[in-house]
C-alpha positions as CSV (number, residue, x, y, z in Angstrom):
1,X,118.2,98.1,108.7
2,X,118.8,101.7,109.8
3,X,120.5,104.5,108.2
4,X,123.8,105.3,110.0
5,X,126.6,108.2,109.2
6,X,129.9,108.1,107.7
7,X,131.6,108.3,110.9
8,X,129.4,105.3,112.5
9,X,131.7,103.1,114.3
10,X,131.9,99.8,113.6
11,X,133.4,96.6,115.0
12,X,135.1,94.0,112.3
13,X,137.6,91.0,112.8
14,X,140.5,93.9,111.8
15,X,139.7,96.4,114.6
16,X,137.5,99.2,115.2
17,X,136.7,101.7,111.6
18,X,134.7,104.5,111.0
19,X,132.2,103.2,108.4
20,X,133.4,106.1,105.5
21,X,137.1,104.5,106.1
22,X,135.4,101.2,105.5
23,X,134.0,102.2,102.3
24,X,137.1,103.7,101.3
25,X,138.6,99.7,101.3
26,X,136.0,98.2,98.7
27,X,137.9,97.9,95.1
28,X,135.6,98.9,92.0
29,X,134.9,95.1,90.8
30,X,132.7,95.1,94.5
31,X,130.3,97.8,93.8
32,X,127.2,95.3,91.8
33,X,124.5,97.9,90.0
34,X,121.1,97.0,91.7
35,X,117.8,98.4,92.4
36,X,116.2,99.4,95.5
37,X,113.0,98.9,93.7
38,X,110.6,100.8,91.0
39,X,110.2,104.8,91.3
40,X,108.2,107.6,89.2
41,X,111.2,107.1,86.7
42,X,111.8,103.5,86.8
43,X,114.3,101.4,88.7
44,X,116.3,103.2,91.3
45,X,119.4,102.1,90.6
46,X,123.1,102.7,92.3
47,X,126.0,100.8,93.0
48,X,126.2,98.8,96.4
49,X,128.7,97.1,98.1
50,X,128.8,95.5,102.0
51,X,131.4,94.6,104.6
52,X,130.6,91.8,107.6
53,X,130.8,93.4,111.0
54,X,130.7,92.3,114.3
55,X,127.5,92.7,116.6
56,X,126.7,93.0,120.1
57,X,128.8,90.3,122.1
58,X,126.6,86.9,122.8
59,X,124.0,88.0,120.1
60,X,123.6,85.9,117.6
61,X,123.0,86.4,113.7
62,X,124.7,88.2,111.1
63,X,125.6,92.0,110.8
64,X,126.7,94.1,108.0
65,X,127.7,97.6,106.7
66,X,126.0,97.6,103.2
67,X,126.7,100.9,101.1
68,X,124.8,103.1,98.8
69,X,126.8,105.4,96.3
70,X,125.0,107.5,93.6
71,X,126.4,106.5,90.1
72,X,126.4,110.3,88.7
73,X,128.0,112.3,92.0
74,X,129.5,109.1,93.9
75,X,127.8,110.2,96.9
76,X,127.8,107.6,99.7
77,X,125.0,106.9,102.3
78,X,125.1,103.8,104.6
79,X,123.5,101.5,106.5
80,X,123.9,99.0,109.5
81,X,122.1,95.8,109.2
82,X,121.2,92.6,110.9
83,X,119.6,89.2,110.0
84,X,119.4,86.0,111.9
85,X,120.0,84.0,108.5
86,X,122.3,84.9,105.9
87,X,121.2,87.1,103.3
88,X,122.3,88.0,100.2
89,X,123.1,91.8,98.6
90,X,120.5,92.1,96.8
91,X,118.1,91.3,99.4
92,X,119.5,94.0,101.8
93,X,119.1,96.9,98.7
94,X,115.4,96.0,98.3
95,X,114.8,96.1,101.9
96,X,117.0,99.4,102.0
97,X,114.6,100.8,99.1
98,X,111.3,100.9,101.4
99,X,112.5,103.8,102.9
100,X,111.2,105.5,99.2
101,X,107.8,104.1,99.6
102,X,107.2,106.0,102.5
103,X,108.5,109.1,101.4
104,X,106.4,108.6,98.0
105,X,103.5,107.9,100.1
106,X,104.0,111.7,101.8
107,X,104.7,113.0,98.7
108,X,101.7,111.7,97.0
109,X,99.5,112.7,99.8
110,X,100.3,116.4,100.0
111,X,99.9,116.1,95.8
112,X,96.3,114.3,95.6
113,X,95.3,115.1,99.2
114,X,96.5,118.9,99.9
115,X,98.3,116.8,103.1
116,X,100.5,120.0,103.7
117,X,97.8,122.8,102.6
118,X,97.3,124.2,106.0
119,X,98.9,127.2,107.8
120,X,99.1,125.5,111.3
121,X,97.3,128.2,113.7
122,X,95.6,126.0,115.7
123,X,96.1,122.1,116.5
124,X,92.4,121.7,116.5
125,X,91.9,122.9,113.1
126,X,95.5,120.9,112.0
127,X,94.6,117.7,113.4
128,X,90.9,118.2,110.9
129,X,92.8,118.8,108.3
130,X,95.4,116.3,108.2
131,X,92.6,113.5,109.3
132,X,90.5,114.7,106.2
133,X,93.3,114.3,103.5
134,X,95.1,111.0,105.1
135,X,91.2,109.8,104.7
136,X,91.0,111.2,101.2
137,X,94.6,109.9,100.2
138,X,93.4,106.2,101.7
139,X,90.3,106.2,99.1
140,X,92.3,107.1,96.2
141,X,94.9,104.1,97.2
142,X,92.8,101.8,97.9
143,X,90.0,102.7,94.7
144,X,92.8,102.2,92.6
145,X,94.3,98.9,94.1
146,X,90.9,97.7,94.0
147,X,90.7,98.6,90.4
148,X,93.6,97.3,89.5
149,X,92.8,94.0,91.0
150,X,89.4,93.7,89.9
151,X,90.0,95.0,86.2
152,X,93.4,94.2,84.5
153,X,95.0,96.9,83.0
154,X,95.0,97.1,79.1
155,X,97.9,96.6,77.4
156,X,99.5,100.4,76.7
157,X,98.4,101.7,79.1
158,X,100.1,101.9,83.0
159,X,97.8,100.8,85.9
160,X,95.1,103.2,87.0
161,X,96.9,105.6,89.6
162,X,95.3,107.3,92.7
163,X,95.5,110.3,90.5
164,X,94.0,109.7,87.9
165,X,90.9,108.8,89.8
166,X,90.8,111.8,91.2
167,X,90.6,113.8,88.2
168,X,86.7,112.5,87.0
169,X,86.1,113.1,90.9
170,X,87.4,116.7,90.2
171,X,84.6,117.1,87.1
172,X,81.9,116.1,89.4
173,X,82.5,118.5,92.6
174,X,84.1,121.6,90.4
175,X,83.0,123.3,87.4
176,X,84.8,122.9,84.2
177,X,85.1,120.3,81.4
178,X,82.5,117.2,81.8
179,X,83.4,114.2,82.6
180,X,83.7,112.2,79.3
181,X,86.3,115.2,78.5
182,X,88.4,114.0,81.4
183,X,88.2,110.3,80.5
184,X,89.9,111.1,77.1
185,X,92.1,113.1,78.7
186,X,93.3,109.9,81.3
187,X,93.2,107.6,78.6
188,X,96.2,109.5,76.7
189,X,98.0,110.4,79.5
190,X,97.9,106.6,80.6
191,X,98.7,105.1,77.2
192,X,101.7,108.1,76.7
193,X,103.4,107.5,80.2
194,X,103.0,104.0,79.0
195,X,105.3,104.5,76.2
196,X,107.4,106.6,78.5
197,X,107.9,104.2,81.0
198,X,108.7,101.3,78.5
199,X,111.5,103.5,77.0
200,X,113.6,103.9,80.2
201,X,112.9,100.3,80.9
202,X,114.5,99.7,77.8
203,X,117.7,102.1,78.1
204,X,117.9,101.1,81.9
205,X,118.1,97.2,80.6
206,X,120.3,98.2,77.9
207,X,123.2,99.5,80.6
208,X,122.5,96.5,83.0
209,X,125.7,95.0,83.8
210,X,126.0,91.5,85.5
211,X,125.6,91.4,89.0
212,X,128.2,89.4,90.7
213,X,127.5,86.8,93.4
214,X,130.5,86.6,95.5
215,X,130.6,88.5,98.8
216,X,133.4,90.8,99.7
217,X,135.4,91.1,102.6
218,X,138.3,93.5,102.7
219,X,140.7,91.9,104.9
220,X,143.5,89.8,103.9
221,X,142.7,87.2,106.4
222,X,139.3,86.1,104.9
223,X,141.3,84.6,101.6
């Protein structure tokens, strides 16, 4: 799956189309509300749709034009897609939403890790730096995966982040509040994004339409 713009030409059994002018064709009832998969907020949810295209000639498999539009600005991204088996929509959205994970995992590392805390004078003293906090980042990641695995997470509480393991770190190598202060501390932040996070899961559920099954193609001669 790659990330293509709206004027990506595509190939379909009606001709030759821009994908935008594609997108353009899809009637309401063929834009399903699904997630690309859990974020800081919850379920990252938008309205998808897809079209069958044509790929390269002698290949086979299937290829498809899937679309992305945000449900508050209608904004439209898209996507070009192949699979040697048929797959269904919501398949394609979940693979479409790993593209977050890796972004998150940036974002996280510059947060816990000080990933983009450098000034860039000399490659020597970059590549050191950036080497240290990936290294850092990994410990945290995989500290809390092991703790999550090993020790199941209490019921109120979310699971034990990379972040909040870095915080009784922080008491030990930096002056400040001792470290049974900063347990307290996790434990309520923990058992209050707890509460947070069951809330939205609960409004989000609450506007959860039904997701239809049917695939759509916009050209009279598929009927």
């Amino acid at each position: 799956m790659l990330t293509v713009s709206s004027t990506h030409p595509v190939v379909t059994q009606a001709g030759k189309f821009q994908a935008k002018a594609l997108a353009a064709r899809i009637p309401k009832r063929a834009w399903p509300r699904l997630s690309a998969g859990a974020g800081t907020k919850g379920d990252r949810y938008h309205d998808w749709a897809q079209v069958d295209i044509h790929g390269p000639a002698g290949r086979p498999g299937h290829w498809w034009l899937p679309f992305r539009r945000n449900r508050r600005t209608g904004e439209l991204a898209f996507y070009r897609c192949f699979s040697p088996d048929l797959v269904p929509l919501p398949e394609l959205v979940r693979v479409a939403g790993r593209r977050w994970t890796v972004e998150e995992t940036f974002q996280t590392g510059k947060g816990l890790a000080g990933l983009d805390e450098h000034q860039v004078r000399r490659w020597t003293s970059w590549h050191r730096r950036v080497t240290l906090a990936m290294l850092a980042h990994v410990f945290l990641a995989i500290t809390a995966a092991t703790e999550r695995r090993d020790y199941p997470t209490p019921d109120g509480l979310i699971p034990l982040t990379g972040n909040e393991i870095r915080h009784p770190f922080a008491a030990v190598i930096s002056p400040g509040h001792d470290l049974a202060y900063r347990l307290r501390w996790s434990h309520w932040r923990r058992q209050h994004q707890a509460r947070t996070r069951d809330s939205h899961y609960r409004r989000q559920a609450a506007l959860q339409p039904a997701v239809p099954t049917q695939r759509f193609c916009p050209w009279p001669e598929c009927a």
